[in-house]
Backbone bond lengths (Angstrom), bond angles and torsions (degrees), N, CA, C in turn:
res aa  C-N    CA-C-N  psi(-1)  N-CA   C-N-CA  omega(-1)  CA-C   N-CA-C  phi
1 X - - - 1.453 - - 1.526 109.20 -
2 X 0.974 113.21 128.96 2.123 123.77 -177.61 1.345 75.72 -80.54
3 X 1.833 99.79 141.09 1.753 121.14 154.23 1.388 113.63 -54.82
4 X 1.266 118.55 143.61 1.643 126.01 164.99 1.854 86.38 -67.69
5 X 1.515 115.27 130.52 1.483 143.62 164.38 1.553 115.47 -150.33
6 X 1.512 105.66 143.68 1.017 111.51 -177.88 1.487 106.75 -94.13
7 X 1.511 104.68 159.80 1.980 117.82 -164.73 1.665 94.93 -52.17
8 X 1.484 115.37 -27.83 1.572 130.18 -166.99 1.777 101.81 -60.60
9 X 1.303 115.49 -10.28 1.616 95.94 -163.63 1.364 95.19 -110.70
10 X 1.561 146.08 -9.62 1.308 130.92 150.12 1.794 115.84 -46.37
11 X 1.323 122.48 107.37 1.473 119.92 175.21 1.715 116.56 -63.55
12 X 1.093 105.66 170.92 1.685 112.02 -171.63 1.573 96.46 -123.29
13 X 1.249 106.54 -173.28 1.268 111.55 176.11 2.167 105.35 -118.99
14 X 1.369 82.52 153.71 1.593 81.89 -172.52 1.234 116.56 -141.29
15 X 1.499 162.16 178.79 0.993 153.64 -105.21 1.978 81.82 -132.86
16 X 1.931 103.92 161.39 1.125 96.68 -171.44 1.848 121.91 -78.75
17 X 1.307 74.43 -12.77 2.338 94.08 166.91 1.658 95.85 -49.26
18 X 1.216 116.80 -88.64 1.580 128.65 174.83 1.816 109.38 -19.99
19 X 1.269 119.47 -61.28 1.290 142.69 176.07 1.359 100.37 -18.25
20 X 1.533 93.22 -70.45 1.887 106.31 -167.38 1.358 110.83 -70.84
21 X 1.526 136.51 -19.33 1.135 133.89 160.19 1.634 119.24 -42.43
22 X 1.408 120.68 -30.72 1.324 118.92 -121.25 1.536 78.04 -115.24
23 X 1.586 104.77 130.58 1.897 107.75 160.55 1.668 117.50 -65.20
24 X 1.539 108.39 147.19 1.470 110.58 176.97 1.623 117.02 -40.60
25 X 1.116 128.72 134.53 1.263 118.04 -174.55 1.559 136.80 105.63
26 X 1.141 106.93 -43.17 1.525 138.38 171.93 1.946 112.87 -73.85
27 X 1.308 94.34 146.89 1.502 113.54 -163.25 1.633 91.67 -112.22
28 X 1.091 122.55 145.47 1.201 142.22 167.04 1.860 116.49 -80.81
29 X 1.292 130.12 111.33 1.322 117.82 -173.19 1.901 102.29 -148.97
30 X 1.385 111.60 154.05 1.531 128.40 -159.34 1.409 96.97 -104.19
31 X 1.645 119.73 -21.46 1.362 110.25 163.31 1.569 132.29 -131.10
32 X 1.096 114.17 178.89 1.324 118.75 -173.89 1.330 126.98 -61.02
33 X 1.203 140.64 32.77 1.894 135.17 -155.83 1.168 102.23 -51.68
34 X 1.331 89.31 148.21 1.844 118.86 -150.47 1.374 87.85 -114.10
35 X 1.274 150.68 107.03 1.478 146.79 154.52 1.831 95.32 -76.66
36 X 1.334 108.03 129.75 1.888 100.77 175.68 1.632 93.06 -163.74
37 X 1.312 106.26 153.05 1.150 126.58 -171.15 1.871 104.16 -89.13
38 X 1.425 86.04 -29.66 1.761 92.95 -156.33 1.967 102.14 -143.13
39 X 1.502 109.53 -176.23 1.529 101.19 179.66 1.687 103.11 -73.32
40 X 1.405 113.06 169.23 1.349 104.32 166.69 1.855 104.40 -99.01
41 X 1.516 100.59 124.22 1.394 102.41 167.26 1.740 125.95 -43.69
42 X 1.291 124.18 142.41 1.217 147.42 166.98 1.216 106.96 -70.52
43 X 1.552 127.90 120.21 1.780 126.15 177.26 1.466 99.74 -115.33
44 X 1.267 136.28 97.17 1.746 123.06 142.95 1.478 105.69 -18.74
45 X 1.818 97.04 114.91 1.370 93.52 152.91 1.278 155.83 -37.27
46 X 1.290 102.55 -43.98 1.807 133.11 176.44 1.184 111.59 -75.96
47 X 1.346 125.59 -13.99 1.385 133.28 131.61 1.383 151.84 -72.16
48 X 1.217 118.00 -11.74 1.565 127.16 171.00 1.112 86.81 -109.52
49 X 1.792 88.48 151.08 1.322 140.26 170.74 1.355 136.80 -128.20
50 X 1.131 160.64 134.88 1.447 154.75 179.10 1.651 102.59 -96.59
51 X 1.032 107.77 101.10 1.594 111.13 153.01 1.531 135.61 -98.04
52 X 1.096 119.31 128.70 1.793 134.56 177.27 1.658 97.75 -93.35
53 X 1.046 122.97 108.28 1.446 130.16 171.13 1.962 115.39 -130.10
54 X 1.497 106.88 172.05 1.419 85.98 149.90 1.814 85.71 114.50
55 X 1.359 105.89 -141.76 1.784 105.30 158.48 1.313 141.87 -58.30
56 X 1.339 106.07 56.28 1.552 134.96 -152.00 1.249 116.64 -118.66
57 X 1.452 137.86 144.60 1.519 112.60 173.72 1.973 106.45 -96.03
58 X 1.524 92.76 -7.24 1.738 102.75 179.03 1.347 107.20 -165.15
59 X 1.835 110.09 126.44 1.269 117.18 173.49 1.549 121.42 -47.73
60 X 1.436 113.26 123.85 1.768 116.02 172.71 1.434 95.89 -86.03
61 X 1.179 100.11 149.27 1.834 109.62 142.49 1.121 117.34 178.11
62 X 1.441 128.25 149.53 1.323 148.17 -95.33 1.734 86.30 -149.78
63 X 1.251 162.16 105.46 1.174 134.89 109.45 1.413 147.49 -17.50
64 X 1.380 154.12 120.71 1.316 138.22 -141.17 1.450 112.05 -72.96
65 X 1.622 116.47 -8.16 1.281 93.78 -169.80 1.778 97.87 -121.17
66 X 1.848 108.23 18.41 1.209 113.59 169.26 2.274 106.41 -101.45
67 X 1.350 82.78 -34.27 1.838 90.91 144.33 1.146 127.97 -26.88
68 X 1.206 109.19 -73.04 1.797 135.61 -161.39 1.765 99.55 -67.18
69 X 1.626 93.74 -40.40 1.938 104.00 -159.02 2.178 95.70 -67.38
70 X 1.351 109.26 -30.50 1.426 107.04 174.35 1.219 122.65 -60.83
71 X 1.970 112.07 150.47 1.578 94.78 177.79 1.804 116.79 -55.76
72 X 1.044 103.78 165.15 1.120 139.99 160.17 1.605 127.54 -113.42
73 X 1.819 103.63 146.07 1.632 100.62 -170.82 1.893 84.08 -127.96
74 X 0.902 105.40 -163.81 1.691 127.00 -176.46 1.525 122.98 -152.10
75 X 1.124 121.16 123.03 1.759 102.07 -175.30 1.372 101.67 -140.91
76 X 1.076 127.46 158.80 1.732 118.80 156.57 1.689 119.29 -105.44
77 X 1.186 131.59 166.12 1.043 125.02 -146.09 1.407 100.51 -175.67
78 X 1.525 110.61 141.11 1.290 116.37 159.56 1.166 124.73 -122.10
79 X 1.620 121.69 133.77 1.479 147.25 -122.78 1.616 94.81 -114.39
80 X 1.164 136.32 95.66 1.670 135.43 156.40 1.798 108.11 -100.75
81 X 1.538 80.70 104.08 2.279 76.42 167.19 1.436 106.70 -104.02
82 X 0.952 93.87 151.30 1.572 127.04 147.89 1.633 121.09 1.42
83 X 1.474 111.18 -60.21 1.425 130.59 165.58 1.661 117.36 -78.04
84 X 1.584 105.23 29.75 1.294 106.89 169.23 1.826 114.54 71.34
85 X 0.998 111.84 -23.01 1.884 103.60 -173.76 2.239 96.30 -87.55
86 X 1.320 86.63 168.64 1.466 96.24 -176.68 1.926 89.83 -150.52
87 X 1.178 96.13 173.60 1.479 130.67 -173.88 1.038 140.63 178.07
88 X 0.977 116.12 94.54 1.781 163.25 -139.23 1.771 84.62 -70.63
89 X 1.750 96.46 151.31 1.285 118.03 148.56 1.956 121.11 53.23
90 X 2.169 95.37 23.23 1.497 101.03 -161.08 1.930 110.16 -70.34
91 X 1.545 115.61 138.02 1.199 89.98 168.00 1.612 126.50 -112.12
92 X 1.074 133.14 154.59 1.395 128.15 -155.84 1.402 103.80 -146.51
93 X 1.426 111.75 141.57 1.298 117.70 -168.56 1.586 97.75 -133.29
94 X 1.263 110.20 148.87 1.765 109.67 172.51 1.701 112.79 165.46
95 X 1.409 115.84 -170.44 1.328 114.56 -176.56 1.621 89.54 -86.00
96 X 1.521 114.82 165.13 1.422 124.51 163.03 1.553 114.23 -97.82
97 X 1.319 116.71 136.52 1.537 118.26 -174.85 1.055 114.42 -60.18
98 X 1.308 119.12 -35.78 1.564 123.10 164.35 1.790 114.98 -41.30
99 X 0.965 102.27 -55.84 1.760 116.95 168.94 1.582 114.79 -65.84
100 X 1.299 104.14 5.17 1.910 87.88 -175.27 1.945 84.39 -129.60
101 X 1.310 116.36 -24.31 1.767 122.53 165.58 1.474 112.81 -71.21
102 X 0.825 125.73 -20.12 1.556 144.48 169.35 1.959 108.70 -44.46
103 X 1.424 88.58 -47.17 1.576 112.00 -160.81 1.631 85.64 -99.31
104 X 0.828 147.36 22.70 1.711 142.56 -179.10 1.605 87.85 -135.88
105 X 1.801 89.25 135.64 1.639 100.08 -174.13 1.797 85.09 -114.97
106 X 0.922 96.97 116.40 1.788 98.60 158.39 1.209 125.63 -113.65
């Protein structure tokens, strides 16, 4: 049986700038490959939540659109997984865990 992969995990070739970024081994690629066993479920927003529980002195959690209302930072970043592909120059926006541990009393 061939793995379910997305068209994203064949690498391309890229300029020799990119090249030197890249650890021995690793493929250069523009998208995300999805390794999955199965579909990825659909979540209603207004339904998920992020919870911090566990070694806690009180459960946090975050609703998605009390999520969103926290600062936010931005960084770029370059992405090496596990399955050998990388992707250069990613940018990502979101709360920092540091900022959501902040609010957890342990």
């Amino acid at each position: 049986m061939t793995p379910p992969v997305s068209r994203g995990f064949r690498g391309r070739r890229r300029p020799a700038e990119d090249a030197a970024r890249l650890p021995p081994g690793q493929y250069l690629t523009t998208d995300f490959p999805v390794l999955s066993a199965c579909p990825t479920p659909r979540t209603a927003l207004d339904e998920w939540s992020l919870t911090i529980d566990g070694a806690v002195d009180a459960v946090a959690r975050w609703s998605w659109d009390e999520l969103l209302a926290l600062p936010q930072e931005t960084f770029t970043v370059d992405l090496h997984c596990v399955t050998r592909w990388s992707k250069l120059g990613t940018t990502w926006t979101g709360v920092p865990l540091d900022a959501l541990l902040e609010e957890v009393a342990t």
